[in-house]
SERO-4910 file (N, C-alpha, C, O; in steps of 0.05 Angstrom, whole numbers):
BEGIN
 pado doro    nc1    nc2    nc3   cac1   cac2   cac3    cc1    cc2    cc3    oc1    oc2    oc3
  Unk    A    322   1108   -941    297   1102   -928    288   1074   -937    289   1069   -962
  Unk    A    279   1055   -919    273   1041   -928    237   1039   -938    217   1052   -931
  Unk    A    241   1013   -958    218   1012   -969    195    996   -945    207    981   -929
  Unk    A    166    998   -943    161    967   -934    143    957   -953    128    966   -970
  Unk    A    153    922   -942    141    910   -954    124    904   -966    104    914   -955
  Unk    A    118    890   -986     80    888   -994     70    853   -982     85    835   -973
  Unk    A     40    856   -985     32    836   -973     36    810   -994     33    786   -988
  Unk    A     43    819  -1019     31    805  -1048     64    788  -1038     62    764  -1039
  Unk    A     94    797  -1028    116    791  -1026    115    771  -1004    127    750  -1007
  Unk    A    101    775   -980    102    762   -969     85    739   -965     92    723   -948
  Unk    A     65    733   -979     45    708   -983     67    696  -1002     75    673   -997
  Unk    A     82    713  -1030    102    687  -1037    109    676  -1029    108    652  -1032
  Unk    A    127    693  -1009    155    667   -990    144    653   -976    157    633   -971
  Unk    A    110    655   -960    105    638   -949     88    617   -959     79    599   -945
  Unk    A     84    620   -986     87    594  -1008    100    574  -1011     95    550  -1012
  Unk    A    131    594  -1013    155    580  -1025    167    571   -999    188    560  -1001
  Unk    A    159    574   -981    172    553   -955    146    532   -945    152    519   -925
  Unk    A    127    528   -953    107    509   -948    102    493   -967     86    475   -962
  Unk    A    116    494   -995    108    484  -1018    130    459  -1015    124    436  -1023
  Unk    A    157    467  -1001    164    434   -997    168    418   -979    181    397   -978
  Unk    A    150    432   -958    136    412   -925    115    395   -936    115    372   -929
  Unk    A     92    406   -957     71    398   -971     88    375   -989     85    350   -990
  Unk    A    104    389  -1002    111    354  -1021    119    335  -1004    108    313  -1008
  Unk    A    135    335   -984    147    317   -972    134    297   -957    137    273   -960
  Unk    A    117    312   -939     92    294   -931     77    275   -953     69    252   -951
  Unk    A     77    292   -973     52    274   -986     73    253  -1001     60    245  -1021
  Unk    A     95    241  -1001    117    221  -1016    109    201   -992     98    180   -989
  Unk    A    126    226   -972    121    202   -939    102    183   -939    106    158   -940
  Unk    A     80    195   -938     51    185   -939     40    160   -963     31    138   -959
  Unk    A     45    173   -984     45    156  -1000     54    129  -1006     42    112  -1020
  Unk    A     87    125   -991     99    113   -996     98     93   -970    111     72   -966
  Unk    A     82    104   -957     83     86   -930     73     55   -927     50     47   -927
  Unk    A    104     37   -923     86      9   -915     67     -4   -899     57     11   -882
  Unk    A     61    -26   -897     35    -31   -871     53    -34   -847     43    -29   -825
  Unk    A     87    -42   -847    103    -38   -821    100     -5   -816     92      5   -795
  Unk    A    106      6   -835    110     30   -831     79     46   -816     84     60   -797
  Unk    A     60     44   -821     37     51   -812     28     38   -790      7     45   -781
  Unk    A     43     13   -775     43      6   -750     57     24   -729     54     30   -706
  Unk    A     70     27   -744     96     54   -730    125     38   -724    142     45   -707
  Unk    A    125     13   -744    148      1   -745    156    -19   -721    179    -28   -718
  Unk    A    132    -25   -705    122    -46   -682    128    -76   -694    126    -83   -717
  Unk    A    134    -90   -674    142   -120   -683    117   -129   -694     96   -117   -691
  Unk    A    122   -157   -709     93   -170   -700     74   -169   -726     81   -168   -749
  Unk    A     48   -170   -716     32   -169   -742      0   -169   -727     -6   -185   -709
  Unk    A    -22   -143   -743    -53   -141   -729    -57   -162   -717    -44   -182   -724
  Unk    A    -73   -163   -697    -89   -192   -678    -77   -199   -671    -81   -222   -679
  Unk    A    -57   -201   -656    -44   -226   -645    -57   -237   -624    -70   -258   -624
  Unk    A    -50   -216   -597    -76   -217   -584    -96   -201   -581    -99   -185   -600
  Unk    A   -112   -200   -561   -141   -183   -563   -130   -146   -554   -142   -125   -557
  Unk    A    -92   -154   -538    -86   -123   -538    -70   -116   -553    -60    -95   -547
  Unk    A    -63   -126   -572    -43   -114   -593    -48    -85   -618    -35    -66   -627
  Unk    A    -74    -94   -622    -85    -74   -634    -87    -46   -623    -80    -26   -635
  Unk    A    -99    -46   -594    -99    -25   -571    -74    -11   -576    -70     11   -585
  Unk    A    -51    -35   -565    -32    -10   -562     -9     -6   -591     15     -4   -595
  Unk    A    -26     -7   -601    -12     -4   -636    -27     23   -654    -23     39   -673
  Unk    A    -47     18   -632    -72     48   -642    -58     70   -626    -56     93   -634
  Unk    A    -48     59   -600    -41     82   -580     -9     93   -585      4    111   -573
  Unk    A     -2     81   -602     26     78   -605     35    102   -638     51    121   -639
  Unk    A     23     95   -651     16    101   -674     -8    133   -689     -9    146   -709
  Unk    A    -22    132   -662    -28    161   -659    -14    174   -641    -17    198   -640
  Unk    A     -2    167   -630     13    191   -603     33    201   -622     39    224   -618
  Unk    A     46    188   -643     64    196   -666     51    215   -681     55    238   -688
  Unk    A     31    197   -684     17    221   -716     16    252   -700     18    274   -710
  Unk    A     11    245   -675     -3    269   -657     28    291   -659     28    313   -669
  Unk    A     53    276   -647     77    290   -647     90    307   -672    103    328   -674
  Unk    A     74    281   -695     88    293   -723     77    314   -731     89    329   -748
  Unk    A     50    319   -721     34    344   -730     44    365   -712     54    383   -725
  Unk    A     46    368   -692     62    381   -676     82    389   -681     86    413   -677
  Unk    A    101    373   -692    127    378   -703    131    397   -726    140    420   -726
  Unk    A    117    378   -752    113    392   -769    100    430   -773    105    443   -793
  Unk    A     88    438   -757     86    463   -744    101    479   -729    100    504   -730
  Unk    A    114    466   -716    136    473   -705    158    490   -727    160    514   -732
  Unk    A    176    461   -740    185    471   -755    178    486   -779    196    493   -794
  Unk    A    161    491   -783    144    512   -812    144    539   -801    154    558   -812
  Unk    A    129    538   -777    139    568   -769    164    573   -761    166    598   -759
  Unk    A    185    562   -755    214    564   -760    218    575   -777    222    599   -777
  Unk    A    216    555   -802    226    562   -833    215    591   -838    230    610   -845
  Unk    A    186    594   -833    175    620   -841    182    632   -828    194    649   -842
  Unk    A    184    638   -804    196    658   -793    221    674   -801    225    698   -799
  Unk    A    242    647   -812    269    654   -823    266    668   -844    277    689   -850
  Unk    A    247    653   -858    250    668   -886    242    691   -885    259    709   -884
  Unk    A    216    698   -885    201    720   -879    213    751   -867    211    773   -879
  Unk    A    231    743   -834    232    764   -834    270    770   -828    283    784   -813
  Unk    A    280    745   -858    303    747   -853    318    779   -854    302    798   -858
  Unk    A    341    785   -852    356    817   -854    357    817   -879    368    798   -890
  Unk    A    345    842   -896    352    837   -913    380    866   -921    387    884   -906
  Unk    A    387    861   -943    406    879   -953    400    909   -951    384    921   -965
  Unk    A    411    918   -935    418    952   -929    396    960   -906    387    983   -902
  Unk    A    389    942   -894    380    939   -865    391    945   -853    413    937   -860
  Unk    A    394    962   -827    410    960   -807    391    958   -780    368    951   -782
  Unk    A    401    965   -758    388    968   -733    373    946   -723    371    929   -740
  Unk    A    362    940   -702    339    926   -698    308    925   -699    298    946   -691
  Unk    A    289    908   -707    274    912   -709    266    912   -691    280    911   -670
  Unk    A    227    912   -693    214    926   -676    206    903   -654    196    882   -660
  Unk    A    212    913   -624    222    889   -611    196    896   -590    195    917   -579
  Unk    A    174    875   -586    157    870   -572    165    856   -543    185    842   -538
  Unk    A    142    862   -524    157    848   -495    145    832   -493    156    813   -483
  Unk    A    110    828   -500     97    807   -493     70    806   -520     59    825   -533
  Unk    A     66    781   -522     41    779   -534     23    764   -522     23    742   -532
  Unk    A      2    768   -496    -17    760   -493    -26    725   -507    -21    702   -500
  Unk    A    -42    738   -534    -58    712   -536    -32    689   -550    -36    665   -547
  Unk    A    -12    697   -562      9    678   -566     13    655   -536     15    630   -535
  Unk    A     14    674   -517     27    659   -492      6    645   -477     13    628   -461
  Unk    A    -17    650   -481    -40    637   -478    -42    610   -493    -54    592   -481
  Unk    A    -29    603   -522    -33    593   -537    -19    576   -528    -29    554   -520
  Unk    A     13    584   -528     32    559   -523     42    546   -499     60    529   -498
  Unk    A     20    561   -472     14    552   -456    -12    530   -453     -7    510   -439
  Unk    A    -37    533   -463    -57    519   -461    -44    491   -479    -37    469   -471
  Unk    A    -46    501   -507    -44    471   -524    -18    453   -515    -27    430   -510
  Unk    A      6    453   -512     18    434   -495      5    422   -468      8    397   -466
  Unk    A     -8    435   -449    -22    426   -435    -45    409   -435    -49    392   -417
  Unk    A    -60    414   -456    -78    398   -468    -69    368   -476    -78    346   -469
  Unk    A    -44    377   -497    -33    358   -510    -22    326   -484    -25    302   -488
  Unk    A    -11    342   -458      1    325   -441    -28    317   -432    -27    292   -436
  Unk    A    -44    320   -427    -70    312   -410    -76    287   -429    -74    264   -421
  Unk    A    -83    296   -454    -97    277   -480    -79    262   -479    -91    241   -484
  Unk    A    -55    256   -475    -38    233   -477    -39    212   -451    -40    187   -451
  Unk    A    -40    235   -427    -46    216   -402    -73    196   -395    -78    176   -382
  Unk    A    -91    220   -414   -117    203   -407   -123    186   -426   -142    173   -418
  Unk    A   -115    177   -452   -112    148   -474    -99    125   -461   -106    101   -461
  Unk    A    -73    141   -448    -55    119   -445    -69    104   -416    -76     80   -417
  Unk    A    -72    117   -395    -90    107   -381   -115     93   -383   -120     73   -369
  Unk    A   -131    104   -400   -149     85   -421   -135     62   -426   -137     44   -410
  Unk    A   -127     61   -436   -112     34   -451    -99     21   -425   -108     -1   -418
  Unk    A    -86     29   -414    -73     12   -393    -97     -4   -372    -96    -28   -366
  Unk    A   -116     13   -363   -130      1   -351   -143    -22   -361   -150    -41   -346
  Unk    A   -149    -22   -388   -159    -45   -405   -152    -63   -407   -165    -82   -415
  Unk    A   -122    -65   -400   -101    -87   -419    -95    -96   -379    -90   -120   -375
  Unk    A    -96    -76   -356    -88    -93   -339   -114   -105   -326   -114   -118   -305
  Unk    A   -137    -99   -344   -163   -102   -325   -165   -144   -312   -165   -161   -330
  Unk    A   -166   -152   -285   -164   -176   -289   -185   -195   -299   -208   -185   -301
  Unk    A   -184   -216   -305   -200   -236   -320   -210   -264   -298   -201   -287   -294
  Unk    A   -232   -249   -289   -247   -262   -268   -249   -294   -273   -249   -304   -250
  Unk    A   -251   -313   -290   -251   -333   -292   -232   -338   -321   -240   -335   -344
  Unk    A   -210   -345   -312   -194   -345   -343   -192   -376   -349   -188   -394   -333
  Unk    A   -196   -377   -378   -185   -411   -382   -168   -425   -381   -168   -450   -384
  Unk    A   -147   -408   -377   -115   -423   -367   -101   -398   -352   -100   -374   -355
  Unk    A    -90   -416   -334    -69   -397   -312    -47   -414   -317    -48   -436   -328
  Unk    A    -25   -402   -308      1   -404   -319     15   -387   -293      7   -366   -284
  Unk    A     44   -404   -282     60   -399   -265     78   -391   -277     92   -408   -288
  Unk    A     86   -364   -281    122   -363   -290    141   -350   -279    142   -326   -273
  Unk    A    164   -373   -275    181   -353   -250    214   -352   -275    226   -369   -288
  Unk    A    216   -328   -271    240   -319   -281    273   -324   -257    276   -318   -233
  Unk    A    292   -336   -277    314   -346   -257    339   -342   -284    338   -344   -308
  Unk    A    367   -332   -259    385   -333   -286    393   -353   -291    405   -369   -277
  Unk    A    387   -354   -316    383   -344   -333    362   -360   -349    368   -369   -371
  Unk    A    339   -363   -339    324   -385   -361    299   -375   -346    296   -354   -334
  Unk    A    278   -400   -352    250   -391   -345    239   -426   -335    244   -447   -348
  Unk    A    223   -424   -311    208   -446   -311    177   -437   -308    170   -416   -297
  Unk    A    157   -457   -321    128   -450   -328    120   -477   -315    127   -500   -316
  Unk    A    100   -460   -299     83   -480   -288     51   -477   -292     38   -461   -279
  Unk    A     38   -498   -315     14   -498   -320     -5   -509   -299    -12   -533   -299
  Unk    A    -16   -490   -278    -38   -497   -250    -69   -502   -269    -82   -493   -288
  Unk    A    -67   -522   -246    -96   -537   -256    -97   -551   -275   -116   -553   -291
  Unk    A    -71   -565   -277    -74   -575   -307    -63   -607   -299    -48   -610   -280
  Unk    A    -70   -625   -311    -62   -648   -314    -77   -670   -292   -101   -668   -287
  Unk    A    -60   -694   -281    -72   -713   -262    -87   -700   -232    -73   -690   -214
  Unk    A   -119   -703   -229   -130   -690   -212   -121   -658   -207   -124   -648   -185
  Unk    A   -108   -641   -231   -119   -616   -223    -96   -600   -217    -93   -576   -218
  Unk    A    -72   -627   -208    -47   -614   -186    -30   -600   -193    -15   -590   -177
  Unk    A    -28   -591   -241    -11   -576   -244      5   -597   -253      2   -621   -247
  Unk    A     30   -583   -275     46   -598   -285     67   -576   -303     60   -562   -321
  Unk    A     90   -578   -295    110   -557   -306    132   -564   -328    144   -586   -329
  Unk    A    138   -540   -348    164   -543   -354    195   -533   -344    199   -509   -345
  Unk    A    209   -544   -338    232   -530   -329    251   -517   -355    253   -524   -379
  Unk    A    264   -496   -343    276   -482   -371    313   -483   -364    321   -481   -341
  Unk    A    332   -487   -387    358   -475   -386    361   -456   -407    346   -453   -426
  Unk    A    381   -442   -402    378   -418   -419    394   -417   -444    412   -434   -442
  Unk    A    396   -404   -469    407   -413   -492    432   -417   -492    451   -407   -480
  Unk    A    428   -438   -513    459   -441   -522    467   -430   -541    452   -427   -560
  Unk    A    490   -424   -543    507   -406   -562    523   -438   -589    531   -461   -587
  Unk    A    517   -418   -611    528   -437   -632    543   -427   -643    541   -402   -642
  Unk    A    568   -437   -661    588   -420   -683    567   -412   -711    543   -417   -715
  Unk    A    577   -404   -720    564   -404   -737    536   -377   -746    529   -359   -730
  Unk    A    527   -382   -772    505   -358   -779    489   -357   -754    493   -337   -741
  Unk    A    472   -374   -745    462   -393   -729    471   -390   -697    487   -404   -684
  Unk    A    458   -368   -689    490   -358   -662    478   -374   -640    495   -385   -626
  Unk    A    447   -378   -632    431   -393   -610    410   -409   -629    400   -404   -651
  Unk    A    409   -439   -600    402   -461   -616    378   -458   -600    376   -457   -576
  Unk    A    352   -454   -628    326   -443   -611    308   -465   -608    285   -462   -599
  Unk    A    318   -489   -616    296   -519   -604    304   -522   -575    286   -531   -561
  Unk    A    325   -517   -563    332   -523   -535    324   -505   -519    327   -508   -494
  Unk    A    311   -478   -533    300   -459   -518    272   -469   -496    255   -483   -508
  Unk    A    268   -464   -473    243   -461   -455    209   -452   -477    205   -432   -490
  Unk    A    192   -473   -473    182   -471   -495    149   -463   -467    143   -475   -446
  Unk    A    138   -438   -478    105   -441   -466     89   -446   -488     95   -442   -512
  Unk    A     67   -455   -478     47   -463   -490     32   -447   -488     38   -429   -472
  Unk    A      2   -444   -506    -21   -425   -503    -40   -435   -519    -37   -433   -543
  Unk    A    -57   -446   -511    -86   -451   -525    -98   -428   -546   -109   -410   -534
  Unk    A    -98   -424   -568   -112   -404   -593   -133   -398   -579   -143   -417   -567
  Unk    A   -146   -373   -574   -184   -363   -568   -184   -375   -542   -205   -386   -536
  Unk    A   -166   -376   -525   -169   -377   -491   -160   -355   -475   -140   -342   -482
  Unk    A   -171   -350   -458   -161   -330   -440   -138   -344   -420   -137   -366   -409
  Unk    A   -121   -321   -418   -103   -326   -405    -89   -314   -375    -72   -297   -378
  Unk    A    -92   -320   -356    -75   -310   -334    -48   -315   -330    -48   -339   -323
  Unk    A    -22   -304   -332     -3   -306   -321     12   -297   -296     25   -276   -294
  Unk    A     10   -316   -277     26   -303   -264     62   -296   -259     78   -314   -261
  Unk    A     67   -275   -254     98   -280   -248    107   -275   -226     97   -262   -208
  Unk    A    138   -292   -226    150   -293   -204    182   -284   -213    187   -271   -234
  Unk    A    203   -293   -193    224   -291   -199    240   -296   -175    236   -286   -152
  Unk    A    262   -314   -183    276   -335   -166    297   -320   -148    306   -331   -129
  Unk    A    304   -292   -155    335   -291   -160    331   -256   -151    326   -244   -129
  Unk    A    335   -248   -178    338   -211   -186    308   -210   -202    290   -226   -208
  Unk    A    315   -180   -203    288   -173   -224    294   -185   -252    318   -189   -255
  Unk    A    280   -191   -271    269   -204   -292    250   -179   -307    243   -156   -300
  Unk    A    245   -190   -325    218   -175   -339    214   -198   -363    231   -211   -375
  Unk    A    188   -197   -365    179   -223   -379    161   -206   -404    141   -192   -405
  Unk    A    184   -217   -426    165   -201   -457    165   -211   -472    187   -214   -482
  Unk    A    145   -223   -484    139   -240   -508    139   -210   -533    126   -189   -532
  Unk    A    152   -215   -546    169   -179   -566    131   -178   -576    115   -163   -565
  Unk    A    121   -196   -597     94   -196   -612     83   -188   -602     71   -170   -613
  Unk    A     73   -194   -571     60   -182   -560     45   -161   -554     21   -157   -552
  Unk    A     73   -145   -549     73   -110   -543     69   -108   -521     57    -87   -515
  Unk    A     78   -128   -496     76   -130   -473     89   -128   -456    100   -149   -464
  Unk    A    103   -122   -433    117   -137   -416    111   -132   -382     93   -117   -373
  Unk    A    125   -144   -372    121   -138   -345    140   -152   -326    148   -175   -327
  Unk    A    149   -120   -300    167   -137   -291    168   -157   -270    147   -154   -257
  Unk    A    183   -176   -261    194   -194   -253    208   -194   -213    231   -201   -208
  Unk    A    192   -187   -197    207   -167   -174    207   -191   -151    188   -205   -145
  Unk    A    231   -194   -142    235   -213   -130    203   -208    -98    189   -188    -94
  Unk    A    202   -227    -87    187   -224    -60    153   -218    -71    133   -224    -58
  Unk    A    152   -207    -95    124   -196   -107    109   -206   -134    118   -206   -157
  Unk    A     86   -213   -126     73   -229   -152     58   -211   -178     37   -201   -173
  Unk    A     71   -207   -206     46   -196   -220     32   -207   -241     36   -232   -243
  Unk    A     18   -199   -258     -1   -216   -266    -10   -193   -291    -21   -171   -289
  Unk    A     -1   -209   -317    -17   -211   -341    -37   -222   -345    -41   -244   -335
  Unk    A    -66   -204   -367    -79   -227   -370    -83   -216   -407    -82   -192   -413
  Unk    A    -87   -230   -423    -89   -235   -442   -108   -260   -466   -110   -284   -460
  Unk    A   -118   -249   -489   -130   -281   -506   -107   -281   -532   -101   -261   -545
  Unk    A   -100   -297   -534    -82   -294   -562    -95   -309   -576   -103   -331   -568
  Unk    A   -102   -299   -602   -112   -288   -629   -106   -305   -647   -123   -311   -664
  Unk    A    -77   -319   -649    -64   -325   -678    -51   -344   -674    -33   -337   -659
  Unk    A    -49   -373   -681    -25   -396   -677     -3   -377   -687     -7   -357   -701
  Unk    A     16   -384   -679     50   -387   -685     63   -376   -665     54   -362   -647
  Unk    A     87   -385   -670    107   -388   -651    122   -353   -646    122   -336   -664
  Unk    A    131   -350   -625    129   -318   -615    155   -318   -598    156   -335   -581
  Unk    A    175   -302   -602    198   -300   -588    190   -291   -558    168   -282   -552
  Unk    A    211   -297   -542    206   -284   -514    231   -282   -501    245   -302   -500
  Unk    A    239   -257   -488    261   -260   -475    262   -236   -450    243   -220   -450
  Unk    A    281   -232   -429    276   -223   -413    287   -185   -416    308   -177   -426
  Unk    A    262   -165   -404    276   -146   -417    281   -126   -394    280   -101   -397
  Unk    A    287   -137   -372    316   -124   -359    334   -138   -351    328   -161   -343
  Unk    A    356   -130   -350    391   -123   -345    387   -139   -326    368   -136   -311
  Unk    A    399   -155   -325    405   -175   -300    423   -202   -295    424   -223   -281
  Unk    A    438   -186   -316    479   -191   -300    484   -207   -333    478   -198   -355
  Unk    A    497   -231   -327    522   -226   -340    513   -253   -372    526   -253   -393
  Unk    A    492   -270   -368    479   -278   -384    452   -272   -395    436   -288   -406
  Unk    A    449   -250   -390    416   -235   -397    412   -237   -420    390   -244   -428
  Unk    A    433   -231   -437    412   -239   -470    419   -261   -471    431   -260   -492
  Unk    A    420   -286   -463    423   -314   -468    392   -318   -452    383   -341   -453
  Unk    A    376   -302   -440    351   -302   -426    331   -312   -443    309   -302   -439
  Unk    A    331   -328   -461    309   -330   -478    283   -349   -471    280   -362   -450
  Unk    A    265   -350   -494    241   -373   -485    226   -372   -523    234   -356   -540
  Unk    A    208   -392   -527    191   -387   -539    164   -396   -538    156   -419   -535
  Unk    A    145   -368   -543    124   -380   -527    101   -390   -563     98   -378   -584
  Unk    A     89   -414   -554     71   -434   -582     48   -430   -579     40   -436   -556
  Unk    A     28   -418   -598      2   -415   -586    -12   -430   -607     -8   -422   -630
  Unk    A    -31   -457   -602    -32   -472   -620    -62   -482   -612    -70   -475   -590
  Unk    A    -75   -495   -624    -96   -498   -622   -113   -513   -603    -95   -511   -586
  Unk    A   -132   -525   -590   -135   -535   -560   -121   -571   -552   -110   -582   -533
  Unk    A   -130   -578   -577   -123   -605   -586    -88   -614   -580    -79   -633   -567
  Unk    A    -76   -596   -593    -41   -591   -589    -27   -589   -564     -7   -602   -557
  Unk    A    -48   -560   -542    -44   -553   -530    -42   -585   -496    -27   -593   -479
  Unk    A    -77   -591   -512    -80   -617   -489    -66   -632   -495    -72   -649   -478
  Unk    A    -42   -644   -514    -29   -659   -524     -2   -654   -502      9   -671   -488
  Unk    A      6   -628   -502     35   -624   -497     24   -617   -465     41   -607   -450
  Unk    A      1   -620   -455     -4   -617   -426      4   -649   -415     21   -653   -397
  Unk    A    -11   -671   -431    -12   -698   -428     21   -711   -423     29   -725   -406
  Unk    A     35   -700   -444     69   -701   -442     84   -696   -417     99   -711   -404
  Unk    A     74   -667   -412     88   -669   -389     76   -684   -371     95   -693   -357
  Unk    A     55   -691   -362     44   -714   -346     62   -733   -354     81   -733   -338
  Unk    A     66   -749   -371     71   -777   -382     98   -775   -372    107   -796   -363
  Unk    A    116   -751   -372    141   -755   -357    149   -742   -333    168   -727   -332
  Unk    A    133   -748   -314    133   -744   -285    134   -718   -282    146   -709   -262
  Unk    A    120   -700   -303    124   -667   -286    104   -659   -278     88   -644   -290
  Unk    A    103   -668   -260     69   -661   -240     75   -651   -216     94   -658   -202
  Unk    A     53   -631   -210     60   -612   -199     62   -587   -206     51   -576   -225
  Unk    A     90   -571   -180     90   -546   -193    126   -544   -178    135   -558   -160
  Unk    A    140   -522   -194    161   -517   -190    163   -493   -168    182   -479   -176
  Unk    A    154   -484   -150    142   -473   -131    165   -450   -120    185   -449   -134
  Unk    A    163   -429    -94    182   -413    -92    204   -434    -70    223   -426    -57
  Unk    A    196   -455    -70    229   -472    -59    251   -475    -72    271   -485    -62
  Unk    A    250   -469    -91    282   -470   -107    286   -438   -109    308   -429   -113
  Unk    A    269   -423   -106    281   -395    -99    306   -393    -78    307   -399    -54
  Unk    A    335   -375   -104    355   -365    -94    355   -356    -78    368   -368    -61
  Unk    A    342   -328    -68    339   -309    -44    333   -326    -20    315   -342    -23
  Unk    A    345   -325      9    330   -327     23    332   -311     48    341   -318     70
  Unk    A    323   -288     39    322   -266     58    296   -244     48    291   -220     53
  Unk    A    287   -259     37    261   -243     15    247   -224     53    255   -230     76
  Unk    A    227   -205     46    209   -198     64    187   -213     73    168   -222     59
  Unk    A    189   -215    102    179   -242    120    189   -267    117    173   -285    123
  Unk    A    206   -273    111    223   -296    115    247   -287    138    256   -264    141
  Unk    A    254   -308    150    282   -308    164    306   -312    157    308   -336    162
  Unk    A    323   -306    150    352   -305    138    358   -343    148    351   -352    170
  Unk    A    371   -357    127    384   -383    160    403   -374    175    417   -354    170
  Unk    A    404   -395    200    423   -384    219    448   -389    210    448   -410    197
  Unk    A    469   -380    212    498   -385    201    507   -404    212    490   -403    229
  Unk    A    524   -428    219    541   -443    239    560   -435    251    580   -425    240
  Unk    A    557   -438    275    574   -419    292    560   -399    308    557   -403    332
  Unk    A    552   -377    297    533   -363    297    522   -356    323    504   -371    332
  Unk    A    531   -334    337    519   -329    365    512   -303    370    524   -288    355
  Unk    A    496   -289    389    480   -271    382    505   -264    410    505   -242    421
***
């Protein structure tokens, strides 16, 4: 006959399987760096006015998972332990068909959980795409393979705009694999608002400055539009982050965000060497985009 258990037996084991979920966390925790408490995100606080946003959103949806998790697996472990077989057991135990408020439980709180995630992240998104009715700099950027050309509107002699044209990296021997002064360089005024728009010459593109925590894609025939203030001088990688054939990681750029003085300096430059204007959708590859006419072929008879 078997004995049953006492309650005094079973609060042990469920000591002795919580006693090293409890240490572990608290090393984790302790030991955690300031990357690590970003949630291991590029970059560094402030960059711009949305980096923080989605570093908060990024970084609790984890903490949110790990607590989740961590429960998960604890009642695992307890479960195992608890009501493992023990010696001179036989048969099955006592086998229930349903429990009510359990299924209530692990029906509502995942539900909850998906809602609370949809409605932050939407929070946040709406914020970061909200537009910027009068911004202090607009910016043209059309993505092409494999490089980038930027066209700063409103800027320079009477107003008309003035662009950089981009080629895309070069490869070096050496530690040193791409030569990043020849890279496509944007500019950005420190504590200005920014509109970007994008374009794209060719295929899809996606345009991501990594610091950021941004991107957006690149769709041929269709215009979209970042807006942003960046926070912090220094120089910020950028490269393109979709797939789009056979030199895509040679896609690079770097974008300089420097103070207004710098900024009107390297606007005046490109003036001083005839880049006035704008690099416009006439050097666009496609020409069969939607509402355009294909050209006629030669020869060519209907």
């Amino acid at each position: 006959m078997l004995c049953e258990r006492s309650p005094v037996h079973s609060n042990r084991r469920l000591r002795w399987a919580t006693i090293p979920i409890a240490a572990m966390l608290v090393v984790v925790l302790a030991g955690c760096t300031q990357t690590q408490l970003r949630g291991y995100l590029p970059g560094e606080p402030g960059i711009t006015n949305h980096t923080d946003r989605v570093t908060g959103l990024w970084v609790t949806s984890w903490i949110v998972l790990l607590i989740v998790g961590i429960v998960t697996w604890g009642l695992i472990i307890w479960a195992a332990v608890v009501y493992r077989r023990r010696k001179g057991q036989t048969g099955l135990p006592a086998q229930l068909r349903y429990n009510m408020p359990i299924e209530i439980f692990y029906t509502v709180v995942p539900l909850l959980l998906v809602l609370g995630f949809f409605a932050f992240t939407a929070r946040d998104q709406a914020a970061i795409e909200a537009p910027i009715e009068d911004p202090d700099v607009t910016i043209e950027v059309y993505g092409k393979r494999w490089a980038w050309d930027f066209n700063y509107l409103n800027e320079g002699p009477g107003g008309e705009g003035v662009y950089s044209p981009g080629v895309q990296a070069t490869e070096l021997d050496g530690p040193a694999t791409i030569d990043y002064d020849e890279l496509p360089v944007l500019y950005l005024p420190v504590d200005q608002s920014v509109q970007i728009n994008i374009e794209s010459r060719d295929v899809i593109h996606s345009f991501f400055v990594v610091d950021f925590l941004y991107k957006k894609d690149m769709i041929p025939g269709k215009t979209n539009h970042m807006y942003f203030t960046p926070l912090k001088t220094g120089t910020y990688i950028g490269k393109c982050a979709e797939l789009c054939g056979e030199y895509h990681s040679l896609m690079l750029f770097q974008v300089k965000v420097v103070e207004q003085d710098e900024y009107d300096a390297h606007i005046a430059s490109l003036a001083a060497a005839g880049q006035t204007g704008t690099l416009g959708e006439e050097y666009d590859t496609n020409q069969n985009q939607p509402g355009t006419e294909a050209p006629e072929r030669e020869g060519h008879s209907e």
